[in-house]
DOFI-661916 format. One line per field, with one value per residue (C-alpha): residue number from 1; x, y, z; residue in three letters. Coordinates in pm, 1 decimal. Layout:
BEGIN
vexlo = [NUM ...]
xx = [X ...]
yy = [Y ...]
zz = [Z ...]
bavo = [ala ...]
This chain:
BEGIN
vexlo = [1 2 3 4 5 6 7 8 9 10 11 12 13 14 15 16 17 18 19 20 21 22 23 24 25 26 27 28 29 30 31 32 33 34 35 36 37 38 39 40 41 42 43 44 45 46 47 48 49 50 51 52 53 54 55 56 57 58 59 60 61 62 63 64 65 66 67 68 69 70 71 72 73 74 75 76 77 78 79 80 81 82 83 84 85 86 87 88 89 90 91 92 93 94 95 96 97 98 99 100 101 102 103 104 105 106 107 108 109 110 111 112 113 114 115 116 117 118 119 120 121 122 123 124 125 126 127 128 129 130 131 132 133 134 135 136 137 138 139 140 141 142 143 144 145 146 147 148 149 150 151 152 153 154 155 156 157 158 159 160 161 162 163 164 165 166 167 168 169 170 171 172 173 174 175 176 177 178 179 180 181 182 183 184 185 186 187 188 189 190 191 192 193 194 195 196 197 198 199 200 201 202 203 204 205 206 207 208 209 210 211 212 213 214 215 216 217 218 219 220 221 222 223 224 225 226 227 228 229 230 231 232 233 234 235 236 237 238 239 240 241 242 243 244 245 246 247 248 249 250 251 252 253 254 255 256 257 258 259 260 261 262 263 264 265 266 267 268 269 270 271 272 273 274 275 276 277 278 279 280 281 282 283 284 285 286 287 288 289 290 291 292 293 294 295 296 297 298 299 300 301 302 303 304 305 306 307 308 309 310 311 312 313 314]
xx = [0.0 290.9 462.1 109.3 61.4 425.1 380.7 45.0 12.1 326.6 200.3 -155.7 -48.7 164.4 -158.1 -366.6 -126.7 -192.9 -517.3 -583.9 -408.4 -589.3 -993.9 -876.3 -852.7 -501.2 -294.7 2.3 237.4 106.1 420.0 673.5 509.9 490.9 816.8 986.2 792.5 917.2 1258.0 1356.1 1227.5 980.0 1245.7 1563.3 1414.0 1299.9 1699.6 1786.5 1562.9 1635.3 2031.4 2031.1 1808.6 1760.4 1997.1 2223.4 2371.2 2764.1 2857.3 3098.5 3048.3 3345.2 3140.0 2791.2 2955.8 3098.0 2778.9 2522.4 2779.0 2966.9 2569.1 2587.9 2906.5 2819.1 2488.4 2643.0 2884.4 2614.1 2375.5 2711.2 2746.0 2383.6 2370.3 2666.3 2542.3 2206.0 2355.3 2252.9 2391.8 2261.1 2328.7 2657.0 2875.5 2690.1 2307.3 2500.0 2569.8 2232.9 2102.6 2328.8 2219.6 1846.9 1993.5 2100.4 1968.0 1681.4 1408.3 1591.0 1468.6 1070.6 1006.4 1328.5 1324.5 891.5 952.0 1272.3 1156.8 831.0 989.5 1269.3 1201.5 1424.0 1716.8 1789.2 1836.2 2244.3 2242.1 2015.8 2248.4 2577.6 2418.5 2196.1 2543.2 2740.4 2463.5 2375.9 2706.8 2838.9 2666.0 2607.4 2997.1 3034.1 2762.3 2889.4 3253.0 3170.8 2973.9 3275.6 3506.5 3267.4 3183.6 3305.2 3236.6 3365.0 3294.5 3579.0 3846.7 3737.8 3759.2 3486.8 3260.8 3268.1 3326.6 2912.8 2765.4 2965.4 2839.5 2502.3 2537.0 2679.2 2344.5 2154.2 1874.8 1857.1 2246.3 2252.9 1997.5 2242.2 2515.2 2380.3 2209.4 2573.9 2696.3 2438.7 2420.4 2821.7 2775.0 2627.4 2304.1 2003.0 1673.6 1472.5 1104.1 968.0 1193.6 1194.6 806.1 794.9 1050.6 886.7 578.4 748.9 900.7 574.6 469.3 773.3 692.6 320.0 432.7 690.5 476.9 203.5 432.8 599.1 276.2 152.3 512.5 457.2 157.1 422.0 589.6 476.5 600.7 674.3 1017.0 1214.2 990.8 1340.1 1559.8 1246.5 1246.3 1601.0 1678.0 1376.1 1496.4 1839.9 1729.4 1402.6 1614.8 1970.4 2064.6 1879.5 2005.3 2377.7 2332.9 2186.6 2491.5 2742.6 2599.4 2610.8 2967.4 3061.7 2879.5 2657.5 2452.5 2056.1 1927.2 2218.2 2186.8 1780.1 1878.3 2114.0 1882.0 1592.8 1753.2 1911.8 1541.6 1384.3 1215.1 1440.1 1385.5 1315.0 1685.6 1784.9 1516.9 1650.1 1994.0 1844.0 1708.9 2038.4 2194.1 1888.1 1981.2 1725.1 1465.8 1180.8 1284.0 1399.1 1074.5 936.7 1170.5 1062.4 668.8 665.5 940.7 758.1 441.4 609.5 769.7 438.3 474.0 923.0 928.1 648.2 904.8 1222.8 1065.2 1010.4 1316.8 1494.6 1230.8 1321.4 1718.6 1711.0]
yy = [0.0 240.8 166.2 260.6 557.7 679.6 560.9 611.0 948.9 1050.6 825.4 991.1 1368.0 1190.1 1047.9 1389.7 1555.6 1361.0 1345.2 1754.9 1734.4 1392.7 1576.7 1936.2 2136.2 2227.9 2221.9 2029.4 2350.9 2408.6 2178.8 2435.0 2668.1 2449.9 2294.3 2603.8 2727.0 2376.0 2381.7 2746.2 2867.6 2579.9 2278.7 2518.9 2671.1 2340.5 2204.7 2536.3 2493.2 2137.1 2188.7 2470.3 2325.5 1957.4 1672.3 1530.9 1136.1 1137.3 980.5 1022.8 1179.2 954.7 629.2 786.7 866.8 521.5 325.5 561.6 616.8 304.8 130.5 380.0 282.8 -84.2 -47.5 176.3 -41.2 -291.6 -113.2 -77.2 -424.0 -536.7 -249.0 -349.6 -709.6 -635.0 -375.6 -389.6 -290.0 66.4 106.0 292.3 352.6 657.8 446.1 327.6 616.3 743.5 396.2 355.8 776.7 586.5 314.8 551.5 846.5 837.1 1114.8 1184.4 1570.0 1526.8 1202.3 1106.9 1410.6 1358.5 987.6 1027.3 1277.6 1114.2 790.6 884.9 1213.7 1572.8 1342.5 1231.9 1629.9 1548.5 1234.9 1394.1 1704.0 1554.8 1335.1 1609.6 1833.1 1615.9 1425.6 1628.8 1794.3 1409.1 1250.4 1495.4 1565.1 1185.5 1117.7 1406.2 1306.4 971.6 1087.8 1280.6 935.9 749.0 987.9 1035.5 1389.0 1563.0 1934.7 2047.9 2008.3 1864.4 2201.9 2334.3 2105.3 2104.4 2444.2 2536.6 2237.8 2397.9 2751.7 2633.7 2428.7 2739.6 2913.2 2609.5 2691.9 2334.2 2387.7 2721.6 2573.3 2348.7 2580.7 2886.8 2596.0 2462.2 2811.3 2944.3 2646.9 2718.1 3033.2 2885.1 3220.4 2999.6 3091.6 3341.6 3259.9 3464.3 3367.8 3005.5 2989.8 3187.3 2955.7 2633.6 2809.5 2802.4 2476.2 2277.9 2395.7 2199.5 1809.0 1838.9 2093.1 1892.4 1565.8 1758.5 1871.1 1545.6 1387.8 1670.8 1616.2 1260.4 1285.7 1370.0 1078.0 716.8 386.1 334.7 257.7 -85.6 -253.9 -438.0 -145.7 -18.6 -329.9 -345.7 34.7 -55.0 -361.6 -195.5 124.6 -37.1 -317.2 -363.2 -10.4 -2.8 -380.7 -256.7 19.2 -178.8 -392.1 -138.9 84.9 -292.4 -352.9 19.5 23.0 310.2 447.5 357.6 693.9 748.1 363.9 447.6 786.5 585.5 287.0 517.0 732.9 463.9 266.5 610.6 524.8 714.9 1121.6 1333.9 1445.3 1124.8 1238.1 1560.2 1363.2 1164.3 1451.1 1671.0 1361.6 1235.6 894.6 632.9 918.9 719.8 444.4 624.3 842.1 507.3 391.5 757.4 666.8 280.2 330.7 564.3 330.1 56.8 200.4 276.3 -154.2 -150.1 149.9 39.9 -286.5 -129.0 153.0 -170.7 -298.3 14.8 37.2 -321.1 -259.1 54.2]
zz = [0.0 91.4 -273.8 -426.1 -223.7 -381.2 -738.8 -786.3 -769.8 -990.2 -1307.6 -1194.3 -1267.5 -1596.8 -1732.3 -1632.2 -1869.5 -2108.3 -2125.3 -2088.5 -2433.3 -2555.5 -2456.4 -2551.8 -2248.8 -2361.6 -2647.6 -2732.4 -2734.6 -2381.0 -2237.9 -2360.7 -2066.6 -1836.9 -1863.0 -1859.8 -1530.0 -1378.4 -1501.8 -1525.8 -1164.3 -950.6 -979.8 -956.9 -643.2 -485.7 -493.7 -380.7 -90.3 -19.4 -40.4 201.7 461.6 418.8 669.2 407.9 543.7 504.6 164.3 -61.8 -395.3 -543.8 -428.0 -559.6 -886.8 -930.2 -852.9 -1099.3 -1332.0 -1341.6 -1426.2 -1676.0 -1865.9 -1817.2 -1976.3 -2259.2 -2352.0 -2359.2 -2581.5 -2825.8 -2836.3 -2941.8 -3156.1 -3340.6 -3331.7 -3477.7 -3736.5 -4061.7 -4416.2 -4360.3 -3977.1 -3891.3 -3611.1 -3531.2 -3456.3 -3206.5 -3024.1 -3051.0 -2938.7 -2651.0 -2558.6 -2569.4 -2343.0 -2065.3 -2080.5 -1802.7 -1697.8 -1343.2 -1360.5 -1482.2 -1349.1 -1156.6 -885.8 -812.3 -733.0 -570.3 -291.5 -228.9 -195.0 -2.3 136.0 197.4 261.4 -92.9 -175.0 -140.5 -338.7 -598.5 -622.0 -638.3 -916.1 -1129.1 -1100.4 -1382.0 -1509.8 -1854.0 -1868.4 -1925.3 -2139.1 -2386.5 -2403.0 -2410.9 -2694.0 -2919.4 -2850.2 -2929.3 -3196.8 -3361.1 -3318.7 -3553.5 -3792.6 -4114.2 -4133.4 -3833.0 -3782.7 -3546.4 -3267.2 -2973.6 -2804.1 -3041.4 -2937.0 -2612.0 -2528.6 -2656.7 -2468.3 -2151.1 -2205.5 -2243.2 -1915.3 -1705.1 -1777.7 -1707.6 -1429.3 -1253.0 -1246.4 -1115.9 -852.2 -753.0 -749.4 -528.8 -325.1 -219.9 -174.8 13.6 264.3 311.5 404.0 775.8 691.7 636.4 536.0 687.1 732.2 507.3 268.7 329.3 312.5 -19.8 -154.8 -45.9 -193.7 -512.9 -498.7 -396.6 -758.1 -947.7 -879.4 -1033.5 -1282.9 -1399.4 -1374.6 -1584.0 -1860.2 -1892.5 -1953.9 -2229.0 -2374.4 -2442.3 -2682.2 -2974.4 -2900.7 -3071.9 -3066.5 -3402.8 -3590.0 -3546.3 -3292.7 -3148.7 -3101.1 -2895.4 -2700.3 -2584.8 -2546.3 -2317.3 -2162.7 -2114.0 -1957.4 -1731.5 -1611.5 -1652.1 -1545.9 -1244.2 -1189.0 -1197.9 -968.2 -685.4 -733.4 -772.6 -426.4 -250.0 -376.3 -275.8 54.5 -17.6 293.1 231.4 102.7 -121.2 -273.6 -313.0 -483.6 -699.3 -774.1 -811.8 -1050.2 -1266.7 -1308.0 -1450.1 -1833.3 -2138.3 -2117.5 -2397.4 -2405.6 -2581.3 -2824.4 -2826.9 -2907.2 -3184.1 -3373.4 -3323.5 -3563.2 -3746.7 -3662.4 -3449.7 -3427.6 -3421.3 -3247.9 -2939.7 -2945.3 -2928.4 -2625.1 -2464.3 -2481.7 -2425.1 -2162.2 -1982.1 -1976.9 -1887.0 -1625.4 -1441.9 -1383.5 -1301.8 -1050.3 -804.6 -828.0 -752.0 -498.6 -287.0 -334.1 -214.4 50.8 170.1 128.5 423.5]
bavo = [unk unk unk unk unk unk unk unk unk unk unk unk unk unk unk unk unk unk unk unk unk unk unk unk unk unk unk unk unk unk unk unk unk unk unk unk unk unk unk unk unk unk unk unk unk unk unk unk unk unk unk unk unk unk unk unk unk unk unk unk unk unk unk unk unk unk unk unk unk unk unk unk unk unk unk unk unk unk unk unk unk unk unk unk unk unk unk unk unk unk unk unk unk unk unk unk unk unk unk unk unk unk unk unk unk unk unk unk unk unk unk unk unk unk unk unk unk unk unk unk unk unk unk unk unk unk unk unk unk unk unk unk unk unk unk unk unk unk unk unk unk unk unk unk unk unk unk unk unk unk unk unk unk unk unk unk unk unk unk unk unk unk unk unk unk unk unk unk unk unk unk unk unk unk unk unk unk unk unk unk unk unk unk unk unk unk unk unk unk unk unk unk unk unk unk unk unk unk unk unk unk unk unk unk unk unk unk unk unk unk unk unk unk unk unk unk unk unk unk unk unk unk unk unk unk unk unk unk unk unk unk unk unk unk unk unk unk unk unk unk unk unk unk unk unk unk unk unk unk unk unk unk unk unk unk unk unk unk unk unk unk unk unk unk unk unk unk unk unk unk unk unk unk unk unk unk unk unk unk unk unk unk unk unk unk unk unk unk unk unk unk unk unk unk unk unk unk unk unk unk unk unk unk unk unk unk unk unk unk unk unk unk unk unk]
């Protein structure tokens, strides 16, 4: 009953969004609004909040790092592999970069930070951070540096094409959340009350808000392409992920919360960045919108799963 109570209301708010756009009440562009209220000032203020006043357990970032993002670089290599095995004449190099991005690339922000908190409450703010901090910043400079070894038409020096994605990143809001959140706490000032209470105002808006827009946002996506790629990118991100990074936080003796966070995080259904990803190249595009919308629905059956196995690991 406690997993329901959890799960059950996240997928809820998903499917409400969904159907607002499905009987009319809104229109498909109304996600772009949305999404930016969430992730430009009701998410970024919620981490703020949370990193400045929240208990954080003792953990190292090092041995956080190595269990999310060691699942990570096992699954990748992974999704390489089949993708090379099930290439064919037309397939190159650079499908399977896109389908290994499709493979990895989870919705920690829309999805990932709703569940994460209700499951595991103000003390996975930490965990969260240290992981949201590098996530994006990573694997876009691995997939487009990866992306540049394969292809046979490379635009630049490696400097070139990082130094955008970085710039971008520096004026990223859930970053700069992060950032002032770490600073701020530092400083020893706190919150005052009226302060705190308008930010917690604020932030109580960015779960649903985010929830909502993620579910508007996934009426342009279809399962359609190569039924197979759908079904492993799937496969990979719903269950072998997720099934690393409970082994790797075992092996590296992760406290409870931080293992959850990890866990959690690595079980979330393929985000609309690897879409985003897909399109950039034109390669896989309608297979991984395909992983994007299946994976989220079946994820609605996986996470209830693995919120009770975290629940039963603390």
């Amino acid at each position: 009953m406690a997993t329901i109570l959890i799960v059950a209301p996240v997928f809820a708010l998903i499917a409400a969004g969904y159907a607002a756009v499905l009987f009319r009440f809104v229109s498909e562009t109304a996600h772009k609004g949305i999404s930016e209220f969430a992730f430009s000032i009701a998410i970024p203020a919620l981490l703020f909040r949370t990193i400045v006043v929240s208990e954080f357990p003792d953990v190292s970032p090092w041995r956080m790092w190595g269990s999310y993002y060691g699942a990570l670089a096992l699954t990748w290599i992974a999704a390489l592999m089949l993708s090379a095995l099930s290439r064919t004449r037309r397939a190159t190099g650079e499908d399977g970069v896109v389908f290994a991005i499709g493979s990895v690339y989870g919705n920690i922000v829309m999805l990932g930070i709703p569940l994460v908190l209700s499951a595991l409450g103000n003390e996975a703010a930490g965990p969260m951070a240290l992981i949201l901090s590098v996530n994006t910043p990573l694997l876009w400079l691995c997939g487009i540096l990866q992306m540049e070894l394969v292809s046979t038409k490379r635009t630049g020096s490696p400097l070139s094409i990082i130094w955008p994605v970085l710039a971008d990143l520096s004026r990223n809001p859930l970053m700069l959340g992060i950032g002032f959140g770490v600073v701020w706490r530092f400083t020893g000032l706190g919150l005052h009350p009226v302060v705190d209470r308008t930010i917690e105002l604020l932030a109580q808006a960015g779960s649903p808000a985010a929830l909502i827009a993620l579910g508007i946002n996934l009426f342009r996506f279809e399962v359609k392409g190569e039924k197979l790629s759908i079904l492993v990118m799937c496969a990979l991100k719903l269950m072998a992920m997720p099934a690393a990074a409970f082994v790797l936080a075992k092996l590296l003796n992760l406290p409870p919360v931080a293992a959850g966070v990890i866990v959690l995080f690595a079980a979330m259904p393929t985000g609309a960045n690897a879409y985003i990803f897909a399109v950039q190249y034109q390669r896989l595009v309608n297979p991984v919108s395909g992983a994007v919308a299946l994976g989220t629905l079946l994820a609605a059956v996986t996470l209830p799963v693995v919120v009770v196995i975290v629940a039963g690991a603390r």
